[in-house]
C-alpha positions as CSV (number, residue, x, y, z in Angstrom):
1,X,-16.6,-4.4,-4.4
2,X,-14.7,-2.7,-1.7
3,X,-11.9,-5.1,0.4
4,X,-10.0,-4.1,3.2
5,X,-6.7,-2.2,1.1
6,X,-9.7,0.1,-0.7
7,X,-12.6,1.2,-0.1
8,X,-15.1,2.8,-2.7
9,X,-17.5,5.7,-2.5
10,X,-20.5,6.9,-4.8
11,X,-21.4,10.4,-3.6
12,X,-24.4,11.7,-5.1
13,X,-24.4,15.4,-6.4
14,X,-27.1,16.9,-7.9
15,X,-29.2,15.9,-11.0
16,X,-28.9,12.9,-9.9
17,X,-25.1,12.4,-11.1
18,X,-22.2,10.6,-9.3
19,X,-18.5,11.6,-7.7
20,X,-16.8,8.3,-7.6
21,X,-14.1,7.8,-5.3
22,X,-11.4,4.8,-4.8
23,X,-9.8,5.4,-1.5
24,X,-6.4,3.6,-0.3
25,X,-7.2,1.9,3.3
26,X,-4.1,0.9,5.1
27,X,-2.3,4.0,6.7
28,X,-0.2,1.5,8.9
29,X,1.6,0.8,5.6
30,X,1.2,4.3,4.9
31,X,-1.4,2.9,1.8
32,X,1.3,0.6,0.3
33,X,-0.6,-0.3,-3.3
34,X,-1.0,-4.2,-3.2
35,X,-2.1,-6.4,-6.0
36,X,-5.4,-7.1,-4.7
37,X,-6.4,-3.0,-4.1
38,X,-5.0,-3.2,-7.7
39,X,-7.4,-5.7,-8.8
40,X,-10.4,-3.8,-7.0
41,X,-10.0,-0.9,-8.2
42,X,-9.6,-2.0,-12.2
43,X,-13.0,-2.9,-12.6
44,X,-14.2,0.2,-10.4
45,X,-12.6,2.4,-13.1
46,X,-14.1,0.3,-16.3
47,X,-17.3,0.2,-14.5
48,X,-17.0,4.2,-13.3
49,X,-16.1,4.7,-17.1
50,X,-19.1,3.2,-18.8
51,X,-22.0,4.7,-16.8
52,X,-23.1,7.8,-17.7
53,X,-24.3,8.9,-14.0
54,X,-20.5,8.8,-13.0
55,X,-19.3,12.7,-13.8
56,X,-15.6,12.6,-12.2
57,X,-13.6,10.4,-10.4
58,X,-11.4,10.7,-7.2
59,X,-7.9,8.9,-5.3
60,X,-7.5,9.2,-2.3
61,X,-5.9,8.0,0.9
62,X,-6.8,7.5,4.4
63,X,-4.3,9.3,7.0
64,X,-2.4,12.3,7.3
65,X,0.8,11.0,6.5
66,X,0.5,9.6,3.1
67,X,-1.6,9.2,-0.1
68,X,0.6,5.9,-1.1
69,X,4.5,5.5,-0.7
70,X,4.6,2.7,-3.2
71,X,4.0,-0.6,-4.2
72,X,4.1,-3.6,-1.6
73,X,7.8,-3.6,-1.7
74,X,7.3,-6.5,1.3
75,X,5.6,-8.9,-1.0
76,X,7.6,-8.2,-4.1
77,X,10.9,-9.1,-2.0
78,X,9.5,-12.2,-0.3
79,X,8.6,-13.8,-4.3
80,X,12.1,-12.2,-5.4
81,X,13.5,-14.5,-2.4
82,X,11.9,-17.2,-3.2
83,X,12.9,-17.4,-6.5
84,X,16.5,-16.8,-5.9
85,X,17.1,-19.5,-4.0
86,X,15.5,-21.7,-6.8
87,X,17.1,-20.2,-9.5
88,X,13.8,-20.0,-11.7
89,X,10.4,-18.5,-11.0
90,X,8.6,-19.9,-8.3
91,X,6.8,-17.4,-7.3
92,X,5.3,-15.4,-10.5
93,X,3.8,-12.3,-7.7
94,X,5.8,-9.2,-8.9
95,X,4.3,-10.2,-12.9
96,X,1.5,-10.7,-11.9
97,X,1.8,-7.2,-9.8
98,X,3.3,-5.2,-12.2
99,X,1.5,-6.4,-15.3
100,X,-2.0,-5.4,-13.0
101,X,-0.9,-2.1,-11.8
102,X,0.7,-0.8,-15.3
103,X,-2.6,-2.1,-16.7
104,X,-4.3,0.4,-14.2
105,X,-2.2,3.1,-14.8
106,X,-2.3,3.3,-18.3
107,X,-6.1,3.0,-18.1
108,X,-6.1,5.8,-15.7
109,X,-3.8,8.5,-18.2
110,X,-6.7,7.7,-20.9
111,X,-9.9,7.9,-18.6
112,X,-12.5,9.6,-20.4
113,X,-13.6,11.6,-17.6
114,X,-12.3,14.2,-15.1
115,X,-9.8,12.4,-12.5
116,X,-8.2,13.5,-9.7
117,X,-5.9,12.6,-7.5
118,X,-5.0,14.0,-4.6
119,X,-1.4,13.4,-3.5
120,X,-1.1,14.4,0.3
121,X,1.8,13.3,2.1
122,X,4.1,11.2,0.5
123,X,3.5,10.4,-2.9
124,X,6.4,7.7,-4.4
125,X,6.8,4.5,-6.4
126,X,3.4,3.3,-7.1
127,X,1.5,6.3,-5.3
128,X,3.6,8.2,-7.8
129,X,2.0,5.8,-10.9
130,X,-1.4,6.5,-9.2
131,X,-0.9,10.5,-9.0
132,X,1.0,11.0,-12.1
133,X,-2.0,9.2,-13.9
134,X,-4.6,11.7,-13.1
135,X,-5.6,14.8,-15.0
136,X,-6.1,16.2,-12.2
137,X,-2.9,16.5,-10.2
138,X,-3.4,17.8,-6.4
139,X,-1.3,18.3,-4.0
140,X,-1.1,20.1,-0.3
141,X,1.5,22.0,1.2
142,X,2.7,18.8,3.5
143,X,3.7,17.0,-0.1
144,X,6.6,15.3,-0.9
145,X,7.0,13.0,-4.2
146,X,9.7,11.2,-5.1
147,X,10.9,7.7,-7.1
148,X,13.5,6.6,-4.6
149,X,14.4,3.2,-6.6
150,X,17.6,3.9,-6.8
151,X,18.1,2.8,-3.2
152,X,16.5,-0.9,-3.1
153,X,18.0,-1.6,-6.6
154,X,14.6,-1.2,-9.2
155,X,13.9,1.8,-10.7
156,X,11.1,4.4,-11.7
157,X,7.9,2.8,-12.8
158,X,4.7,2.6,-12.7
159,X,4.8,5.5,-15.7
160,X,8.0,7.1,-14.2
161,X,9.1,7.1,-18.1
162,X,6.2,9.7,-18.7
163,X,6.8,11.9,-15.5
164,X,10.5,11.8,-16.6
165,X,10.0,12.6,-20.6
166,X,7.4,15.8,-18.9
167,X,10.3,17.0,-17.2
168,X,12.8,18.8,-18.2
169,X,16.2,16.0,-18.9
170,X,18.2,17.4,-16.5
171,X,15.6,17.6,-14.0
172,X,14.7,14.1,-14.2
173,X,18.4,13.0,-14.7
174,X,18.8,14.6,-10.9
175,X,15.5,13.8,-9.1
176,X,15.8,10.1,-10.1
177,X,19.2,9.6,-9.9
178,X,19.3,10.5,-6.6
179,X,16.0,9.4,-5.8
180,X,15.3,13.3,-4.2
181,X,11.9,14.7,-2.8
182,X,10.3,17.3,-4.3
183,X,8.0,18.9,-2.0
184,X,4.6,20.6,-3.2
185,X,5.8,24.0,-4.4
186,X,8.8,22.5,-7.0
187,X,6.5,19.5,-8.2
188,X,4.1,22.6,-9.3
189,X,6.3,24.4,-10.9
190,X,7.5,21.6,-12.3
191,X,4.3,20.4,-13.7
192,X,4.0,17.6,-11.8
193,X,1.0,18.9,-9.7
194,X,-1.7,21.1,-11.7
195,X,-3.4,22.2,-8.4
196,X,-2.6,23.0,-4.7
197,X,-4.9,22.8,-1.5
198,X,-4.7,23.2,2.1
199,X,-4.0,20.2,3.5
200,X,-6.1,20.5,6.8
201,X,-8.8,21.2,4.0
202,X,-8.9,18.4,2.0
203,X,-12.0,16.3,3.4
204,X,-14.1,20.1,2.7
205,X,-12.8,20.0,-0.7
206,X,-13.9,16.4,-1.4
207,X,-17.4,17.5,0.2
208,X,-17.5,20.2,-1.8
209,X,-17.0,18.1,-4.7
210,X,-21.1,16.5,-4.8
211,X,-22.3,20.4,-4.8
212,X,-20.5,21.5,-8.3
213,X,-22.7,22.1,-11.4
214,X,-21.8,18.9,-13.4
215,X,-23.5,17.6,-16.4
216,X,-24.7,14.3,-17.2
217,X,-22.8,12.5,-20.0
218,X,-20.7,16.0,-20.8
219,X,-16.8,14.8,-19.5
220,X,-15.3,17.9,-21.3
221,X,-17.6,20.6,-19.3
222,X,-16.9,18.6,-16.3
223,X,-13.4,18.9,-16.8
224,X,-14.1,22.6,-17.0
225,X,-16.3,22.5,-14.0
226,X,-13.6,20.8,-11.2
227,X,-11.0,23.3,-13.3
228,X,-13.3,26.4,-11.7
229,X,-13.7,24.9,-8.7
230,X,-10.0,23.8,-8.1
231,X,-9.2,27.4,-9.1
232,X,-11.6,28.8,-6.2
233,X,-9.3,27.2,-3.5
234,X,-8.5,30.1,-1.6
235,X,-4.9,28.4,-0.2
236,X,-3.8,30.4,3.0
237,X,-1.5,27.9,4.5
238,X,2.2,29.2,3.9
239,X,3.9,26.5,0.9
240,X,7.6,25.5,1.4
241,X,10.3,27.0,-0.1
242,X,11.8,26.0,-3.3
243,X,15.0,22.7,-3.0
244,X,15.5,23.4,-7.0
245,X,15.5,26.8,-7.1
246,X,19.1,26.8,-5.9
247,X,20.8,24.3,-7.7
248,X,21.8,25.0,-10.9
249,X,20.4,22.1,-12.8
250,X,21.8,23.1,-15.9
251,X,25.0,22.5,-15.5
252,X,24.2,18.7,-15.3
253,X,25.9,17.0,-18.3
254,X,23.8,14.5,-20.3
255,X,26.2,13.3,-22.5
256,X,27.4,10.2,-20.9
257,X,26.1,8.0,-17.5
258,X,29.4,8.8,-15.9
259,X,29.6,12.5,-16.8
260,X,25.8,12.6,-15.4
261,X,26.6,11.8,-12.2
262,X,30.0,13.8,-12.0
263,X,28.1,16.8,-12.3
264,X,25.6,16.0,-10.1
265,X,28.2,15.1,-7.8
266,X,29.7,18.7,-8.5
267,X,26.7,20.4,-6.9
268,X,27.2,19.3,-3.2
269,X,27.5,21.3,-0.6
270,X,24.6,23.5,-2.5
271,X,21.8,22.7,0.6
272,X,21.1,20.0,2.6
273,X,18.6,18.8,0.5
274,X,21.1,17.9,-2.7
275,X,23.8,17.2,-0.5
276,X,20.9,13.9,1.5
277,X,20.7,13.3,-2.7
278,X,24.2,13.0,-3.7
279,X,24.4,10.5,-1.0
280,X,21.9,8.1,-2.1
281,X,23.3,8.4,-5.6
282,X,26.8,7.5,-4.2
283,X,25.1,4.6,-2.3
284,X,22.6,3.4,-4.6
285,X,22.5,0.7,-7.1
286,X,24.4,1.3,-10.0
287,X,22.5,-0.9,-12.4
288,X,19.4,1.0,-11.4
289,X,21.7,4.3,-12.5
290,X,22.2,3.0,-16.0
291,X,18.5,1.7,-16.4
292,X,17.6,5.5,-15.2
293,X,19.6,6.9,-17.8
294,X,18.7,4.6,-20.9
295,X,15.4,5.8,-19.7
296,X,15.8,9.4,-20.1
297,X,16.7,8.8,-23.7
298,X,14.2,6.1,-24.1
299,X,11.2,7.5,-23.1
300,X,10.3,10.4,-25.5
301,X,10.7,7.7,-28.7
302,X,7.5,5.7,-27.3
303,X,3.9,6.0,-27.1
304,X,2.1,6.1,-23.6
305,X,1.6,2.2,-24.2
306,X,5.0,1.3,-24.7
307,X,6.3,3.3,-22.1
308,X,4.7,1.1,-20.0
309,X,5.1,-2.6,-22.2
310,X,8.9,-1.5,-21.7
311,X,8.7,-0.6,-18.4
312,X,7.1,-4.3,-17.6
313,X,10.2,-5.8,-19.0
314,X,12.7,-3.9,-16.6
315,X,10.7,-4.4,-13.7
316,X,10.6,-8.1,-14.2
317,X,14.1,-8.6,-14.8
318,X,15.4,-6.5,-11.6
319,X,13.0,-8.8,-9.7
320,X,14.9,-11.9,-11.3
321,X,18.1,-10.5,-10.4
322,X,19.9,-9.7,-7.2
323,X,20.2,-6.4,-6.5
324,X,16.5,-5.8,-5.6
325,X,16.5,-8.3,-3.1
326,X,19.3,-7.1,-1.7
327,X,18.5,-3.4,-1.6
328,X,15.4,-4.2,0.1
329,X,17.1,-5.8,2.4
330,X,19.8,-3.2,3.1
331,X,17.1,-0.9,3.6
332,X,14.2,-2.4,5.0
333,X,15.1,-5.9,6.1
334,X,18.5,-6.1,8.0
335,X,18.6,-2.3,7.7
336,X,22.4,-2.2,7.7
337,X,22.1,0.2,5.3
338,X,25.4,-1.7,3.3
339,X,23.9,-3.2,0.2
340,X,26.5,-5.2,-1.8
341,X,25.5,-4.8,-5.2
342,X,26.5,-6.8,-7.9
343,X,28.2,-4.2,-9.8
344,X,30.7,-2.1,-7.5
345,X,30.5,1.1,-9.0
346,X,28.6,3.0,-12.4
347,X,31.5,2.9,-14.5
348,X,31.8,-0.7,-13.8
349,X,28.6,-1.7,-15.3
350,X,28.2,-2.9,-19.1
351,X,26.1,-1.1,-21.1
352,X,25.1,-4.8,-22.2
353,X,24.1,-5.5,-19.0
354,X,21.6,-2.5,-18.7
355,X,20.4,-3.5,-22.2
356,X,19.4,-6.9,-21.0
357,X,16.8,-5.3,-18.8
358,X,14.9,-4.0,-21.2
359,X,14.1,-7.3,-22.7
360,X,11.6,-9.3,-22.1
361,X,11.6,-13.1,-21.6
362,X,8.5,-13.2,-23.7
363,X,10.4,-11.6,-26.4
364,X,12.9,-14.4,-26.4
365,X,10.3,-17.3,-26.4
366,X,8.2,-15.4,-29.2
367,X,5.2,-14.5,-26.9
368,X,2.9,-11.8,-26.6
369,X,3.4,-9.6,-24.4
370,X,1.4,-9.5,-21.3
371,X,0.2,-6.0,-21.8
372,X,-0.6,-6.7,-25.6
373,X,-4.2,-5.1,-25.7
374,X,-3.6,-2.4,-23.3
375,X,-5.5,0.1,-24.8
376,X,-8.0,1.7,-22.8
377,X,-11.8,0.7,-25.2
């Protein structure tokens, strides 16, 4: 069933078959992803799955401004709060959150059928999750992507490990370590988008979608059937230029947290666009810095489901700890823009102390873990 945060869609095509659709609802909160939209649309997706009828499925979102900018960041501070000031869990919202939407996500990289996404506007956190998920990757000239967790203290989630162990290590080093937005012509060269539209053309795509030869029960010639079609965009609509193209990304030096960030530090003064990324790096938190980095190394070693059974235990630790409270804050609360992190600096934090994150407390108490089962039946 539909609620309020998203709304769902059966569009009949010929023969009889189906284009589902799960559109995001709330472009005041330019389609923040809530648990409850989360819990909708996990059953939509099982159910869409299963029946036969149902030849492709599309995200959306409504606006112009945005397809999803992340998770309900509002919410997730409010429980983080709460629990602070009791000094245990009170509030068990961002588990519950995070266990439901990596459940989604990971169910959404293994759907059996053709899924698309289509990420206009801004595309971060969450909406990332949601758009990295999809096989089919779509994006309009007016796109900009981007996990910016290094500024409120969490970090890239949601199955940022994957997007980061697609991309190239120094290119994920610098767009999450400085939390930087790629707009639509770097995240497809990148990879990161498989397809571009006009943007002032997206509801005649969608249309266009319930007119395209699909077959009944046939997934893979489907696949091949929104490949065509996606192919036949005829884009006129001039695309930015390239932010990357500039920067020479190779010089970025892997071999150590602190050298990392020197180097990227060494590249200011390049364009405005590094130079607005070199000061969130400088400002951001640095235990999310040391998290990003364990990840880079971290992520190609595990399966899809562990990325995101790894990725459940850093999330809940950072919301058991300070510094996402307080970046939130910073940022979107008081919006001094002066977060006081508990570490002062990245050569200041412990390796130890980024380790920690990355267990769980279920580990410790000799529980399963709450994504034991994920995979996708």
């Amino acid at each position: 069933m539909s609620n309020s945060e998203v709304v769902f869609f059966e569009h009949a095509g010929r023969n009889g078959n189906v284009i589902a659709q799960a559109h995001l609802n709330v472009p005041a909160t330019l389609n923040a992803l809530t648990l409850s939209a989360v819990e909708a649309m996990t059953p939509k997706m099982l159910d869409w799955a299963a029946r036969d009828e149902v030849v492709a499925v599309l995200v959306t979102g409504e606006g112009d401004k945005a397809l999803c900018a992340g998770g309900d960041i509002q919410a997730l501070y409010h429980a983080a709060t709460e629990n602070l000031a009791a000094g245990r869990t009170v509030n068990d919202y961002p588990e519950r959150f995070f266990t439901a939407e990596y459940r989604l996500d990971y169910m959404m990289h293994c759907f059996p059928k053709p899924l698309l996404t289509l990420g206009h506007g801004i595309v971060m956190g969450g909406g990332y999750g949601l758009f990295s998920a999809s096989s089919f990757r779509v994006l309009t000239e007016r796109s900009r992507l981007a996990f910016p967790e290094i500024t409120i203290g969490l970090f890239p989630d949601a199955g940022g490990t994957v997007v980061m162990r697609n991309l190239s290590p120094n290119i994920a080093a610098l767009l999450t370590l400085t939390g930087s937005q790629v707009n639509a012509t770097d995240a497809f060269a990148l990879g990161i988008g498989t397809h571009v539209i006009e943007h002032d053309s997206r509801h005649v795509f969608v249309a266009g979608l319930t007119e395209l030869a699909w077959q009944t029960g046939a997934p893979e010639r489907n696949k091949e059937v929104l490949a065509q079609y996606l192919s036949e965009q005829d884009f006129g609509a001039a695309m930015p230029s390239s932010e990357i193209a500039r920067i020479d990304v190779n010089s970025i030096d892997l071999s150590s947290l602190a050298a990392c960030v020197a180097s990227i530090e060494a590249l200011e003064g390049g364009s405005k666009w590094i130079d607005r990324g070199i000061a969130s790096l400088r400002g951001g938190c640095p235990i999310t810095a040391g998290i990003i980095f364990k990840q880079l190394s971290l992520g190609p070693t595990l399966s899809l489901a562990e990325c995101f059974r790894v990725e459940l235990a850093v999330a809940t630790n950072c919301l058991l700890r300070p510094d996402f409270a307080e970046g939130v804050r910073a940022l979107l609360i008081d919006k001094d823009l002066s977060p006081r992190w508990t570490v002062a600096a990245i050569d200041k934090a412990p390796q130890s102390l980024i380790d920690e994150h990355f267990v769980g407390y279920w580990q410790a108490k000799g529980q399963a873990h709450p994504l034991a089962g994920i995979e996708f039946t």
